[in-house]
RODO-2510 file (C-alpha; in nm, 4 decimals, decimal comma):
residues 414
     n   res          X          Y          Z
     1     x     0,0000     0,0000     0,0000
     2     x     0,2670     0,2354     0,0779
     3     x     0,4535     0,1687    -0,2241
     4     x     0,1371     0,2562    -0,4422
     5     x     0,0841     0,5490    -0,2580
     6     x     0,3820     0,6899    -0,2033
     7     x     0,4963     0,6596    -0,5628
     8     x     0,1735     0,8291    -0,6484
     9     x     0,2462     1,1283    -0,3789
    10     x     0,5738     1,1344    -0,5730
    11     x     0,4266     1,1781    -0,9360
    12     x     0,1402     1,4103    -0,7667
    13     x     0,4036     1,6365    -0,6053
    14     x     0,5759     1,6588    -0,9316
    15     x     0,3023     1,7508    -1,1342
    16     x     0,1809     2,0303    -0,8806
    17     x     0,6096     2,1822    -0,8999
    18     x     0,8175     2,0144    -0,6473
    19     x     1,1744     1,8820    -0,6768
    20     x     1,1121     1,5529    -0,5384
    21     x     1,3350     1,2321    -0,4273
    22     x     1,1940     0,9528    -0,2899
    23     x     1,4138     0,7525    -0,0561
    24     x     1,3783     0,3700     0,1106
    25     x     1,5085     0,3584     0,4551
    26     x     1,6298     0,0255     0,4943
    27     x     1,6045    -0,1103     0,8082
    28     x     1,9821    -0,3273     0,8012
    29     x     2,1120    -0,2420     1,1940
    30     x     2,0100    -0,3337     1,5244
    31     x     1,9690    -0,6476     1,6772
    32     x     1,6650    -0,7234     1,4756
    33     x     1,8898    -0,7949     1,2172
    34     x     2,0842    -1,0625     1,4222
    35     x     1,7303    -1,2110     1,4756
    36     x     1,6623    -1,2152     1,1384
    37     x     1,9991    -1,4251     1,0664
    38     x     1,8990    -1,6358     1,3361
    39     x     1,5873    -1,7052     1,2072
    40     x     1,7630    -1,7714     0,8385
    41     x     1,9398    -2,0458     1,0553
    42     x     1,7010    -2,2147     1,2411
    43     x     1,4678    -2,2319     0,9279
    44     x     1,7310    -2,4029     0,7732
    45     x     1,8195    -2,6919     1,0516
    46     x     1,4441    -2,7113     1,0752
    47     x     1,4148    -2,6196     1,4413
    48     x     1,1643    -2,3217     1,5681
    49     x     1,2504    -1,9223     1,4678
    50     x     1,4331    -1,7511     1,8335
    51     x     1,1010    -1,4936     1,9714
    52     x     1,0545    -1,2368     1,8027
    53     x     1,2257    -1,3344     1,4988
    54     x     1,0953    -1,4275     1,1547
    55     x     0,8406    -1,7143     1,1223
    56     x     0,6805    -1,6329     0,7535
    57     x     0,7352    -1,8421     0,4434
    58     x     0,9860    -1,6499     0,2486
    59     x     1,2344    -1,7167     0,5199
    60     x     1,1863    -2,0515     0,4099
    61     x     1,2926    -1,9303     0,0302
    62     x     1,5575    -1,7450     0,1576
    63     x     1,7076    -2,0176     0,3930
    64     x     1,6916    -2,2530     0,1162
    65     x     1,8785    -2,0001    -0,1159
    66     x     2,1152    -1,8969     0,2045
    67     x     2,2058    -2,2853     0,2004
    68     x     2,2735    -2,3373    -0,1610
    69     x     2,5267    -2,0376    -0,1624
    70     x     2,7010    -2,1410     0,1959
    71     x     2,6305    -2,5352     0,2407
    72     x     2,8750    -2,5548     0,5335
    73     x     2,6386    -2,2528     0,7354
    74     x     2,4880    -2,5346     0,9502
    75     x     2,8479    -2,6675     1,0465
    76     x     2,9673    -2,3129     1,1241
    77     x     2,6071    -2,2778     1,3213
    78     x     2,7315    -2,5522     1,5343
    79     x     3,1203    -2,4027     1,5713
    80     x     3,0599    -2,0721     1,5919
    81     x     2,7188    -1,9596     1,6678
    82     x     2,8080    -1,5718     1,5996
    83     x     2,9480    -1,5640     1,2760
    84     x     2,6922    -1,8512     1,1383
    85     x     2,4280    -1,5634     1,2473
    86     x     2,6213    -1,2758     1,1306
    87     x     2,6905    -1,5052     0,7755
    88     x     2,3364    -1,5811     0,7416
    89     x     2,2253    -1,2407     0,8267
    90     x     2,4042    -1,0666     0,5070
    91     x     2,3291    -1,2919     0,2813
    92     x     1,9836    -1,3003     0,3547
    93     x     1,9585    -0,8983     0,3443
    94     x     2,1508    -0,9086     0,0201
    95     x     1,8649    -1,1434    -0,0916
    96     x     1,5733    -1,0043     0,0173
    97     x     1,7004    -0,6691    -0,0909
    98     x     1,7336    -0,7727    -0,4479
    99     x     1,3584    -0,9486    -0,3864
   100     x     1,2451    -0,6434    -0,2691
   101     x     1,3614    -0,4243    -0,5720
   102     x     1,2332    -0,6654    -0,8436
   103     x     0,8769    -0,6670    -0,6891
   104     x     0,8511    -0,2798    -0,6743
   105     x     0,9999    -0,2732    -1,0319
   106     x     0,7260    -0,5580    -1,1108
   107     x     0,4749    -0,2474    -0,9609
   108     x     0,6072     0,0221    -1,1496
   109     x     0,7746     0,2083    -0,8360
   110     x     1,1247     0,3734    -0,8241
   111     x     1,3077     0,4872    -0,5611
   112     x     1,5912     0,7671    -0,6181
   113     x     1,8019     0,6935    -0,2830
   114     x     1,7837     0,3240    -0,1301
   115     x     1,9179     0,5084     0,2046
   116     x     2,0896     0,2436     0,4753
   117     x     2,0392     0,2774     0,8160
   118     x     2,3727     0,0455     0,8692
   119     x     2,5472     0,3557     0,6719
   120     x     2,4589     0,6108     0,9548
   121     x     2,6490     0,3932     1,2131
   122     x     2,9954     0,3323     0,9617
   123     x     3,0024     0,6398     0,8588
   124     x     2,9754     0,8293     1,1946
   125     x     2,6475     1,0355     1,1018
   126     x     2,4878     0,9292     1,4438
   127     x     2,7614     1,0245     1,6830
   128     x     2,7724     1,3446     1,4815
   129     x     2,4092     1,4088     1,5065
   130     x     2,4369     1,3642     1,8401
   131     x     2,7364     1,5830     1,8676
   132     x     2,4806     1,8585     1,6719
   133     x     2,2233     1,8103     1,8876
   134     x     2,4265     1,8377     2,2008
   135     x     2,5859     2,1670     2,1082
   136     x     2,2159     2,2941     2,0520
   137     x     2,1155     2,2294     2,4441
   138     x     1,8688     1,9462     2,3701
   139     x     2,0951     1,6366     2,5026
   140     x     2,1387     1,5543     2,8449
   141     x     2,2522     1,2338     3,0438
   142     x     2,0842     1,0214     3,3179
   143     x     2,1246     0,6940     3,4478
   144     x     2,4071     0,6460     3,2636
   145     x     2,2509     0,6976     2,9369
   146     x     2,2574     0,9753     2,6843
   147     x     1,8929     1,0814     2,5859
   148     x     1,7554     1,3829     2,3606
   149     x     1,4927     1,6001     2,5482
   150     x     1,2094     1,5640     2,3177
   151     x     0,9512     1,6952     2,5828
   152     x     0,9988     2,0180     2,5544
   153     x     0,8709     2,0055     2,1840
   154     x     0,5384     1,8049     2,2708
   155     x     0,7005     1,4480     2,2810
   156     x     0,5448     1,2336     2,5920
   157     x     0,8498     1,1532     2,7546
   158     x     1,2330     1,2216     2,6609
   159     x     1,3783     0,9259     2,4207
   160     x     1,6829     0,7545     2,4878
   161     x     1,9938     0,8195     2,2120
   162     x     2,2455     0,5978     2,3145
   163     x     2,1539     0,2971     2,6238
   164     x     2,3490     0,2499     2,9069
   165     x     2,5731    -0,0065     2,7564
   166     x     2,6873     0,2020     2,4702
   167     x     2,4682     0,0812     2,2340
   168     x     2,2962     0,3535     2,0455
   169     x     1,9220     0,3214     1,9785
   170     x     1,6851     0,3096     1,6873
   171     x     1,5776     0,6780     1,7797
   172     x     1,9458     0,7771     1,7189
   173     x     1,9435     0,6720     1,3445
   174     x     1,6261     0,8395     1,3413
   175     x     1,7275     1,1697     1,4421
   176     x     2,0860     1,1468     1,2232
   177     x     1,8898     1,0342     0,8995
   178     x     1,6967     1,3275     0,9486
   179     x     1,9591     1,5785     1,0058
   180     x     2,0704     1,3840     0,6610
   181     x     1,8284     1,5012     0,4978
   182     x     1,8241     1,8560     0,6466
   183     x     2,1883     1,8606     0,5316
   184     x     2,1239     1,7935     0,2024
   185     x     1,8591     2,0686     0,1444
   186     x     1,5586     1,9019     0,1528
   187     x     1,3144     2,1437     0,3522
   188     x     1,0300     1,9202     0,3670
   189     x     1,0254     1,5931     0,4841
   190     x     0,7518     1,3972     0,4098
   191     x     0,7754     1,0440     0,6387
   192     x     0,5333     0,6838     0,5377
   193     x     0,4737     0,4944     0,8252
   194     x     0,2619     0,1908     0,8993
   195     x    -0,0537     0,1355     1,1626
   196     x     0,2036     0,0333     1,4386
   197     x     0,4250     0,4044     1,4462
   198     x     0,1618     0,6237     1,5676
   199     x     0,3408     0,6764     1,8889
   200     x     0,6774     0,7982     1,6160
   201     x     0,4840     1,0965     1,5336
   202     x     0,5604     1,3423     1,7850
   203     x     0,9169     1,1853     1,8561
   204     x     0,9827     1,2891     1,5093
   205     x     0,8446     1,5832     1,5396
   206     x     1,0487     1,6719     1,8283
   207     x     1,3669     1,5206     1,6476
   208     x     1,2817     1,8519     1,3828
   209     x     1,2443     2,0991     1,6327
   210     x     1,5512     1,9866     1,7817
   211     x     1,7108     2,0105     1,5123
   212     x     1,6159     2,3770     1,4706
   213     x     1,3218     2,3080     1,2395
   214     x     0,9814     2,4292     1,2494
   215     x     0,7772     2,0666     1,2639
   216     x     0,4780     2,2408     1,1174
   217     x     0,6533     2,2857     0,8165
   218     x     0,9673     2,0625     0,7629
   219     x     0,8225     1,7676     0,8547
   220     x     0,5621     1,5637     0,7935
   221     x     0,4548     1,2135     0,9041
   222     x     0,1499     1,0062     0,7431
   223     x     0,0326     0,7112     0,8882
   224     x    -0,1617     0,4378     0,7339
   225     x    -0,3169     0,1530     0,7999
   226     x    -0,3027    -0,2599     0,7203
   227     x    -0,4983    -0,3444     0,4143
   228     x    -0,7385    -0,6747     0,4364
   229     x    -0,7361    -0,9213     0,1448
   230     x    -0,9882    -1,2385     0,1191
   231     x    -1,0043    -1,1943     0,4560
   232     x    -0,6438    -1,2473     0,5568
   233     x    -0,4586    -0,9315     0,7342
   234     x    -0,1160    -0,8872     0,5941
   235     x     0,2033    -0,9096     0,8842
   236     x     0,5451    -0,9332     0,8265
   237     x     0,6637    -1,1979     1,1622
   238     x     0,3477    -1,4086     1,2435
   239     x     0,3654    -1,5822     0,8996
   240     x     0,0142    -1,5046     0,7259
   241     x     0,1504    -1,2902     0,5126
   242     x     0,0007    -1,1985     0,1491
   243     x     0,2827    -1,1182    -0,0611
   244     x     0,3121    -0,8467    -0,3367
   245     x     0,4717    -1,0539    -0,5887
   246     x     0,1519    -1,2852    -0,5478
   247     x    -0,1119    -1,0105    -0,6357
   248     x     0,0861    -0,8925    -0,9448
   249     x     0,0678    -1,2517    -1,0849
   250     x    -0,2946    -1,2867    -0,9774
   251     x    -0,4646    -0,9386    -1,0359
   252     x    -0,1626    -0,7301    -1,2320
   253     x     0,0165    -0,4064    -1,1373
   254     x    -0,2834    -0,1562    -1,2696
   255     x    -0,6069    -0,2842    -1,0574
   256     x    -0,3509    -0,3489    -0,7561
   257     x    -0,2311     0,0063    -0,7772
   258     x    -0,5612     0,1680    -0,8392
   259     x    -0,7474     0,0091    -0,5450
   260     x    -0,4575     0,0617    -0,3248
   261     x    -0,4563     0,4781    -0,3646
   262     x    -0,8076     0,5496    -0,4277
   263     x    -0,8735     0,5376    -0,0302
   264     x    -0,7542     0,7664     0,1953
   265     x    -0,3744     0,6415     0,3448
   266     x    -0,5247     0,6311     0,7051
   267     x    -0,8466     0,4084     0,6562
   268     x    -0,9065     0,0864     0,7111
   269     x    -0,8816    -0,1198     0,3677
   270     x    -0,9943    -0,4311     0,2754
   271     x    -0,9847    -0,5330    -0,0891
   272     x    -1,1434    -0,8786    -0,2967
   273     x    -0,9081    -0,9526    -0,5310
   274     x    -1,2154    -1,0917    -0,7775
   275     x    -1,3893    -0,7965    -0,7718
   276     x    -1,0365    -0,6506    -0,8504
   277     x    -0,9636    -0,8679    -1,1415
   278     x    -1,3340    -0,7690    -1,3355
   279     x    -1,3771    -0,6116    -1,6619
   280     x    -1,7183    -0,4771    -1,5606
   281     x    -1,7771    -0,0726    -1,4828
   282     x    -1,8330    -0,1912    -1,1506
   283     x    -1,4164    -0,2122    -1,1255
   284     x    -1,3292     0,1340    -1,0630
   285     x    -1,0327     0,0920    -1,2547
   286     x    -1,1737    -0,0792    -1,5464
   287     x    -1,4575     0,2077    -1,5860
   288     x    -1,1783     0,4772    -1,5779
   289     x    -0,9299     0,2614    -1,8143
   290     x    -1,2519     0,1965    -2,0763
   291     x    -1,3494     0,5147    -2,0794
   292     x    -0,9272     0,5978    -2,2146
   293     x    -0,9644     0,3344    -2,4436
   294     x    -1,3021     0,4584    -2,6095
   295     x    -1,1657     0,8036    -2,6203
   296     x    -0,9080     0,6622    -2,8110
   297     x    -1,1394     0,4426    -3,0577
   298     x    -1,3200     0,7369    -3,1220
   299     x    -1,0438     0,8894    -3,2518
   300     x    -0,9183     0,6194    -3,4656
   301     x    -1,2764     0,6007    -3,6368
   302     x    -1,3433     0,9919    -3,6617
   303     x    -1,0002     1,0039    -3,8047
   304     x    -1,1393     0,7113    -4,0921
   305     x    -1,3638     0,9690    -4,0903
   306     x    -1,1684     1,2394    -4,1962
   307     x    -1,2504     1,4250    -3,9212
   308     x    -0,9769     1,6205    -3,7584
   309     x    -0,9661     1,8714    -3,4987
   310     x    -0,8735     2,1852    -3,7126
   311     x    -0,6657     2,4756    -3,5479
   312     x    -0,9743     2,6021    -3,3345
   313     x    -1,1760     2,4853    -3,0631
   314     x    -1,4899     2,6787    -3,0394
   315     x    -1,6843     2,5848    -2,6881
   316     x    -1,9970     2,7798    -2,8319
   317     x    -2,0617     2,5148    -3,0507
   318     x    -2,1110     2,2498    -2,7527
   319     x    -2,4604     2,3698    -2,6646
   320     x    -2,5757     1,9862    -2,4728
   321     x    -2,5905     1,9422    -2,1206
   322     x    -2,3233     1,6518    -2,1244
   323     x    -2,1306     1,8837    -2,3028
   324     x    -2,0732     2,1759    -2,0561
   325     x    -2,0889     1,8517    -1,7972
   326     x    -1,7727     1,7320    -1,9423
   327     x    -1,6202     2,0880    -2,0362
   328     x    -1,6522     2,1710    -1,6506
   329     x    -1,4730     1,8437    -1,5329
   330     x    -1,1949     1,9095    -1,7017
   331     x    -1,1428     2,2575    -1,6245
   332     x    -1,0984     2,1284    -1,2839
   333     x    -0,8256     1,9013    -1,2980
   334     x    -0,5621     2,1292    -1,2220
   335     x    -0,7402     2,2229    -0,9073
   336     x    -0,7734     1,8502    -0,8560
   337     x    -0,4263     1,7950    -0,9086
   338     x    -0,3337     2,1001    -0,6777
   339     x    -0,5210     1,9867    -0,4001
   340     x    -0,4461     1,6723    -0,4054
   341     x    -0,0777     1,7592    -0,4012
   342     x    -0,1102     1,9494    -0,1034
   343     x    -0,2860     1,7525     0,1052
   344     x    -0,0786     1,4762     0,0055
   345     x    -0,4113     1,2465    -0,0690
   346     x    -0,3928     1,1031    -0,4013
   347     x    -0,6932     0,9173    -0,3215
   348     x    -0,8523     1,2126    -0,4642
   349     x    -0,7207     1,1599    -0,8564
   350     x    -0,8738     0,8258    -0,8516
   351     x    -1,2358     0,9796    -0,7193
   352     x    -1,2228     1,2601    -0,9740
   353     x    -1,0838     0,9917    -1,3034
   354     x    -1,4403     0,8217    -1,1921
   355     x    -1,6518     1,1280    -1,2335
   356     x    -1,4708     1,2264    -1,5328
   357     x    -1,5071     0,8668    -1,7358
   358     x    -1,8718     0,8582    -1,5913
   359     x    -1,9272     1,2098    -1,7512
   360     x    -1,7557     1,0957    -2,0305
   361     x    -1,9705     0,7679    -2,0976
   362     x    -2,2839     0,9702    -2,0821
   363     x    -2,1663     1,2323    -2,3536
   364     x    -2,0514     0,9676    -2,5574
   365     x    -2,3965     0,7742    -2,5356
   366     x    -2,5367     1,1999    -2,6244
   367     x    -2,3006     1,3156    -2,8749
   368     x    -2,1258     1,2333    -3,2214
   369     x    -1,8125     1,2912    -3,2775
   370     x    -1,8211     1,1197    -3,6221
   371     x    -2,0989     1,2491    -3,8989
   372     x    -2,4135     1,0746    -3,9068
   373     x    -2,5264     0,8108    -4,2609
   374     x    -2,8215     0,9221    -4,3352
   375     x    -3,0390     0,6379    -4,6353
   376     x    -2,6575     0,5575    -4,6866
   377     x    -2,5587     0,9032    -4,6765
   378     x    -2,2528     1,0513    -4,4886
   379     x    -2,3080     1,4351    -4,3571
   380     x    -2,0422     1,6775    -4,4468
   381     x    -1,7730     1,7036    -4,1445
   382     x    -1,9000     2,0196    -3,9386
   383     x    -1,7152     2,2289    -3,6845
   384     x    -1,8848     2,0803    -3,4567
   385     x    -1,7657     1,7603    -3,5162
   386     x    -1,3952     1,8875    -3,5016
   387     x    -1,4825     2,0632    -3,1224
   388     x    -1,6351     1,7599    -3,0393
   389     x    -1,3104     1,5411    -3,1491
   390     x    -1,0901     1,8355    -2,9490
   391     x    -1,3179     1,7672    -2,6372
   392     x    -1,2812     1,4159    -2,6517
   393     x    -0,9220     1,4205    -2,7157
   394     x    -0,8827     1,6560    -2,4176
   395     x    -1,0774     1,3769    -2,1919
   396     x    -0,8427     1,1174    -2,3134
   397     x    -0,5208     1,3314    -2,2510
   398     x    -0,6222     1,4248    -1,9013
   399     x    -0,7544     1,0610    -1,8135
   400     x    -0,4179     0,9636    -1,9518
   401     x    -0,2209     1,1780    -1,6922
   402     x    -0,4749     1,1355    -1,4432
   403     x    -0,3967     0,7567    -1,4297
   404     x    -0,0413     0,8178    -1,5064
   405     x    -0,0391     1,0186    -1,1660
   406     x    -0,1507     0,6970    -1,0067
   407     x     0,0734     0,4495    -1,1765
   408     x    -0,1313     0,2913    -1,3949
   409     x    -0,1175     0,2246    -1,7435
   410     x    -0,4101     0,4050    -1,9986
   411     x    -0,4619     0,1372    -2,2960
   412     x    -0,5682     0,2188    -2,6157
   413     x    -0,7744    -0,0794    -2,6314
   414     x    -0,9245    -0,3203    -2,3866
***
């Protein structure tokens, strides 16, 4: 869900003028990274995943693969424990990363910076944020542990940077990955997180403040929520997990993406993935993607026609109701777009694509585009019928970017 949205965010605040780059944070440090090894290991001798670790099927896949490339990890599990999990752990990230970029190519979605959380440790970018934040009075120390104030700037309690045992926390590589991307001029930050980081809103928040940020305005942090399919909640750990790669085979990259972003980010989603895969105008997406492919038949036959649009388009001459019905709708797409844009809901594209093929389909069941045989008679081409070709044209240009804003393909024939 994220990835369809927040690639569509990305084309959305494009379109409305931004600079954009989109970033993946990988999560590769901490010691849930050791338990993800471990669980590489124990799927692979068969025995039960450590707590907390990794019990769902692709850590099957991945043991299997982890096996064929090191067949002696089992023996090293045996001789030394640490480097077995430290073995399995890399390989396993360097395999699930590669996964991970094949699917979202699969869904059409690019990243510009695959940003690792491992390189703010090696490089020194957390002690140096810390360093930063210190100088600026907002890091103190207590119970022998180094923590950033965050209370002052509406956090419920302070947040610990670095533990008592010299391990530096999660929150650390938070706060250095976002003087990052302070550092390298990007004034607004615009965070994805999932249904189980509400409580990282304000601690973010306060991480911009901190930082010497106004977190009205340089920061922002969406929150969504889990997305139902068949009845089956999607979770990473406890194994019932629906994977992405699976949909695209089963459904395809266009009615997966559509569904996905025409709801708002924070509601509650649950999805049939028949009702998904139907060519009926009851599928939202195949209504708006019919309605781009008759714009585009249309064309082809007016053009057999020998009607083309001329150099003029003349909105007096489009005196029906469907007419000024479809002349309005798209006058408002760059409001749409706008909007959108700024209130980072791209939800609303989809909504307004629906109105705009629904208006569409009625003026089309109205209004010729092509002339009319009369007793085996062709009409002369009017001007009429080249406005009418230059409003249907317009429809299937703005459908075209409308979807295109979403991810999702515009056929010229279904």
């Amino acid at each position: 869900r994220w990835a369809a949205l927040g690639d569509a965010l990305r084309r959305l605040l494009a379109a409305a003028g931004a600079s954009v780059t989109s970033e993946y944070y990988i999560n590769d440090a901490g010691a849930q990274m050791d338990k993800f090894g471990a669980s590489i290991i124990a799927k692979a001798a068969g025995t039960e995943v450590p707590e907390g670790g990794y019990p769902g099927e692709y850590v099957d896949d991945l043991a299997a693969q982890v096996l064929d490339r090191q067949p002696d990890l089992l023996d090293l599990a045996v001789a030394d424990p640490d480097a077995a999990i430290g073995l399995a752990r890399d390989l396993g990230y360097e395999l699930e990363l590669a996964h991970i970029r094949d699917t979202l190519t699969a869904f059409g979605v690019s990243f510009d910076v695959w940003f690792s959380e491992k390189s703010l440790h090696e490089s020194g970018a957390v002690a140096a944020a810390i360093d930063r934040l210190r100088a600026q009075g907002h890091v103190f120390e207590a119970d022998g542990a180094i923590w950033l104030r965050t209370t002052t700037f509406g956090d419920d309690k302070d947040r610990v940077l670095i533990r008592a045992d010299g391990v530096p926390t999660y929150f650390a590589a938070d706060a250095a990955y976002y003087l990052s991307k302070k550092d390298r001029g990007f004034p607004e930050k615009v965070y994805m997180l999932g249904a189980d980081h509400h409580g990282y809103v304000n601690r973010l928040k306060a991480i911009a403040a901190c930082a010497g940020d106004d977190p009205e305005v340089n920061i922002e942090v969406l929150i969504g929520q889990l997305i139902n399919i068949a009845g089956v909640r999607m979770g990473k750990r406890k194994g019932n997990a629906i994977y992405l790669t699976d949909l695209i085979e089963d459904i395809g990259t266009d009615p997966v993406r559509y569904s996905m972003a025409r709801y708002p980010a924070d509601s509650p989603l649950s999805l049939d993935s028949e009702e998904m895969k139907r060519r009926t105008n009851d599928n939202p997406v195949f209504y708006v993607q019919y309605a781009h492919a008759r714009t585009c038949n249309v064309a082809r036959l007016a053009a057999g026609d020998d009607v083309r649009r001329g150099d003029g388009f003349d909105p007096a001459l489009l005196t029906h109701q469907t007419e000024a019905a479809l002349l309005a709708i798209l006058g408002d797409y760059p409001r749409i777009v706008a909007q959108a844009a700024a209130l980072r809901e791209p939800h609303r594209v989809a909504r307004y694509l629906e109105d705009l093929a629904a208006r569409y389909h009625k003026w089309y069941d109205e209004c010729r585009v092509r002339p009319a045989v009369l007793d085996g008679v062709t009409e002369p081409v009017t001007d009429l019928h080249r406005t009418r070709l230059w409003l249907n044209d317009a429809t299937r240009q703005v459908l075209a970017n409308g979807l295109d804003l979403l991810g999702v393909s515009a056929p010229q024939q279904l």
